[in-house]
C-alpha positions in Angstrom: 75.9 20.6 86.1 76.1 16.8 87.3 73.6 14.8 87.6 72.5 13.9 91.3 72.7 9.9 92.0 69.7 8.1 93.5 70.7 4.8 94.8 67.4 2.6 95.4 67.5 -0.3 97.5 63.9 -2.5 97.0 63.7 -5.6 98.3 62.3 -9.5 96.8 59.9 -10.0 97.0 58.8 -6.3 96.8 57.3 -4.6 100.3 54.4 -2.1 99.5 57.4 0.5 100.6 59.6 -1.2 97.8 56.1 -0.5 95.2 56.3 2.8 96.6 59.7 3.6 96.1 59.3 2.5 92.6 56.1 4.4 92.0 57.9 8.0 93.0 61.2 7.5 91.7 59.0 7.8 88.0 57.6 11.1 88.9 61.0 12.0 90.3 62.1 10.9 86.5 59.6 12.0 84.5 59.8 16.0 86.1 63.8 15.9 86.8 65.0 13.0 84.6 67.8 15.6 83.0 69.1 16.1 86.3 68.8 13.0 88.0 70.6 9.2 87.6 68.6 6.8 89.3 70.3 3.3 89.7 67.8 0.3 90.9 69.3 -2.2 93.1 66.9 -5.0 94.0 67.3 -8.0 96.9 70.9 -8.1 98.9 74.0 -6.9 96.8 77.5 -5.8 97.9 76.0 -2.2 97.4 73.9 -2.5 100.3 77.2 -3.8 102.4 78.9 -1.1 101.3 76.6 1.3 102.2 75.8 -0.1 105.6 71.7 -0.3 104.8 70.3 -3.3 106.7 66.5 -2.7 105.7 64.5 -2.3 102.4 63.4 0.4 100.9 66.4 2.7 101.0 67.1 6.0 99.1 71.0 6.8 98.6 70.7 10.7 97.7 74.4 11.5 96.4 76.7 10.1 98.9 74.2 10.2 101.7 72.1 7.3 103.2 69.1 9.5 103.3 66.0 7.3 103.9 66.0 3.4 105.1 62.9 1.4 105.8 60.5 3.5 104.4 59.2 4.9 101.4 59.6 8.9 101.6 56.8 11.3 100.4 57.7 12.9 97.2 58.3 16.4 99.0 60.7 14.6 101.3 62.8 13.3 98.4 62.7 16.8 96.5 63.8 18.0 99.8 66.3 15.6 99.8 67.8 16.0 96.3 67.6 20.1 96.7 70.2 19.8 99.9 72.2 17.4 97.4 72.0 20.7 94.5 68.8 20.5 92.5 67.8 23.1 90.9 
């Protein structure tokens, strides 16, 4: 099986929803860290263009903009990643 990306967009300085992001995407490591990549992005980069995210914090699950603007709750994001195929 494949790992499932998680693109995180935080902005700089950080918003409490950045700190947030942050904060659950190291429980999201620490109990799924063999199936999971995570990739940080912080302040504007072409990813974000590409992507068409105008706001910080944003989640990219996958290929899917999933969450933008706000930091989800960590059953949202498990939610999330199971639709993508966690198991």
């Amino acid at each position: 099986m494949s790992k499932i990306k998680i693109e995180a967009f935080v902005s700089v300085p950080p918003c409490s929803g950045g700190v947030a992001v942050k904060r659950l995407l190291k429980r999201i490591e620490s109990e799924y860290g063999d199936q999971v990549e995570i990739v940080m992005h912080t302040g504007r980069c072409p990813e974000m263009e590409e992507q068409h995210i105008t706001n910080a914090p944003a989640l990219v699950i996958g290929d899917l903009v999933k969450f933008v603007g706000l930091a989800p709750s960590y059953e949202s994001l498990v939610g999330a990643l199971r639709e993508a195929g966690l198991e």
